[in-house]
C-alpha positions as CSV (number, residue, x, y, z in Angstrom):
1,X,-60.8,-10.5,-40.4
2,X,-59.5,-8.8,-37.5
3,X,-59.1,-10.5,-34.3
4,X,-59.6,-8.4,-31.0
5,X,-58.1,-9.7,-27.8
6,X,-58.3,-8.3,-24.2
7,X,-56.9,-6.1,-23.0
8,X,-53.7,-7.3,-21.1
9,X,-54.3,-11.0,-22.0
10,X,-51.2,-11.0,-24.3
11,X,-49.3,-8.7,-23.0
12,X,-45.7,-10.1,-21.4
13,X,-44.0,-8.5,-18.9
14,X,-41.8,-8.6,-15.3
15,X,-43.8,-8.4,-12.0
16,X,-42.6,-5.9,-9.2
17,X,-41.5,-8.9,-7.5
18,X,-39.4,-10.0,-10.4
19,X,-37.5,-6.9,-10.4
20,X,-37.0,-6.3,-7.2
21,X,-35.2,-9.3,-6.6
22,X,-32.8,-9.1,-9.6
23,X,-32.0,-5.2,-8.7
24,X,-31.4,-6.9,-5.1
25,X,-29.1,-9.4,-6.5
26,X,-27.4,-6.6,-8.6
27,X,-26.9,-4.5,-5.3
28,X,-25.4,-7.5,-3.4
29,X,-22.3,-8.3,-6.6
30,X,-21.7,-4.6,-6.8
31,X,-21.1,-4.2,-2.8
32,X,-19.3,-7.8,-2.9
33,X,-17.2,-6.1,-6.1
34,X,-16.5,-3.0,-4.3
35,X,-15.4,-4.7,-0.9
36,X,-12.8,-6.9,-2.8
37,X,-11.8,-4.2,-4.9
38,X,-10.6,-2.0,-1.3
39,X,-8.6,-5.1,-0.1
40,X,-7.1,-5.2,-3.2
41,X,-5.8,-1.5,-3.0
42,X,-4.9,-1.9,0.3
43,X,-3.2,-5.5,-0.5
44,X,-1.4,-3.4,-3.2
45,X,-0.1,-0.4,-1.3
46,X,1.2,-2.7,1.5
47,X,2.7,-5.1,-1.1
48,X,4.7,-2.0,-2.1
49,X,5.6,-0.7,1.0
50,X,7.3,-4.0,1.4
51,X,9.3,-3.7,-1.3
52,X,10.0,-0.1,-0.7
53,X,11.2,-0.8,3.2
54,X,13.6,-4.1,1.7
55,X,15.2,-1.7,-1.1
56,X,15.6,1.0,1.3
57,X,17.4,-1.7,4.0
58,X,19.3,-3.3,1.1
59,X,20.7,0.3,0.2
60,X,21.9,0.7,3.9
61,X,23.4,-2.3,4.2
62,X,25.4,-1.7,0.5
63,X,26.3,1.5,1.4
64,X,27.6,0.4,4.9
65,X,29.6,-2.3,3.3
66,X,31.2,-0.1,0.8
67,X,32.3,3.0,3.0
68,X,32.7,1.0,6.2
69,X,29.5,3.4,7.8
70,X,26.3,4.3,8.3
71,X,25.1,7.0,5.3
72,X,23.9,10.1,7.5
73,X,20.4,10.1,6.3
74,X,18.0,8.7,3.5
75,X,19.4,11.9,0.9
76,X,22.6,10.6,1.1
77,X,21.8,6.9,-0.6
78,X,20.4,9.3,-3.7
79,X,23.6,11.4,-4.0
80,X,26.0,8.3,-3.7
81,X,23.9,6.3,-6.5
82,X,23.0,3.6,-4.1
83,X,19.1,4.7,-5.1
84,X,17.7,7.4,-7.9
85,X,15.9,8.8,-5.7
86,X,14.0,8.2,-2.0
87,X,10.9,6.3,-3.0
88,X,7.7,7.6,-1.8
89,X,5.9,6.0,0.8
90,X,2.7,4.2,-0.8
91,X,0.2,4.8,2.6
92,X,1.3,8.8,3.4
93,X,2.3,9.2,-0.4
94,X,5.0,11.2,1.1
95,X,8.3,11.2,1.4
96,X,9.2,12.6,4.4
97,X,7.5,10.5,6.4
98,X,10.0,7.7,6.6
99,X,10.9,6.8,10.3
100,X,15.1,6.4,10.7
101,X,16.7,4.4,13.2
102,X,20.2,5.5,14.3
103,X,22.8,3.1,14.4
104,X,25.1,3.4,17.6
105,X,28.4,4.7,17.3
106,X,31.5,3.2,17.0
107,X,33.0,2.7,20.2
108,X,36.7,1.6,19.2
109,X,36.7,5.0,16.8
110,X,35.4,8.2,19.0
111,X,35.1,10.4,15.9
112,X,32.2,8.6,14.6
113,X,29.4,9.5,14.0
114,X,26.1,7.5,14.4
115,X,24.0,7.1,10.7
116,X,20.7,5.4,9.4
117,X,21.2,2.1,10.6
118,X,17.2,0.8,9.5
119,X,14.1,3.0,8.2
120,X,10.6,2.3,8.7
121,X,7.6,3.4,7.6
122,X,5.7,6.8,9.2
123,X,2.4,5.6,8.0
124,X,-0.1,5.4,11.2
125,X,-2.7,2.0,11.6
126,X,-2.2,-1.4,11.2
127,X,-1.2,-3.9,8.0
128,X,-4.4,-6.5,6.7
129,X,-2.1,-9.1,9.1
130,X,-2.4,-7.0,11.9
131,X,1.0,-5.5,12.5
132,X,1.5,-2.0,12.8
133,X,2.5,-0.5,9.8
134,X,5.5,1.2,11.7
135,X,6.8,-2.3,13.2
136,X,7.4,-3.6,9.5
């Protein structure tokens, strides 16, 4: 014995309302997701042009100590061994765009000449603690 039901009687499904609010709630994790995952790059790149700039300083300051000067620019840390090679900047992923401050000559010793004293960073805008990139 068959049994006939109506139609749509036993028949389970979502409503429109239903869906639309769990496609709403999908659409507000994903923009949440994606909103965290930017300050994360950007907490990254910073992070690392951080340890870039200290390295870079650190280099000087050997250097300096060692040869009782200034090096002449970024290229000679790199030929001297006091770095492999000039690191690249993590916000212009260039680098050539490092900044160089010039120390001031040497005033007891005429034939000196001034050198990278400091190096900063050539990228334009401003850090997630709002200092400018080139102040760090």
């Amino acid at each position: 014995m068959a049994r006939s039901t109506a139609t749509g009687s036993n028949q389970r499904g979502f409503t429109l309302i239903e869906l639309l609010i769990v496609v709403t709630l999908i659409v507000i994790l994903a923009g949440i997701g994606l909103a965290t995952y930017g300050n994360s790059v950007t907490r990254a790149k910073e992070a690392t042009l951080r340890e870039d700039l200290f390295r870079l300083r650190d280099a000087i300051d050997q250097y300096n100590a060692d040869k009782g000067h200034d090096p002449s620019d970024l290229n000679a840390l790199v030929s001297d061994g006091y770095i492999r090679k000039i690191p690249e900047d993590p916000l212009t992923k260039s680098t050539d765009t490092w900044q160089t401050v010039m120390g001031e000559a040497d005033p007891t010793n005429p034939s000196s000449v001034p050198g990278v004293h400091d190096v900063k960073s050539g990228a334009e805008g401003t850090g997630m603690d709002g200092t400018n990139y080139s102040d760090w």
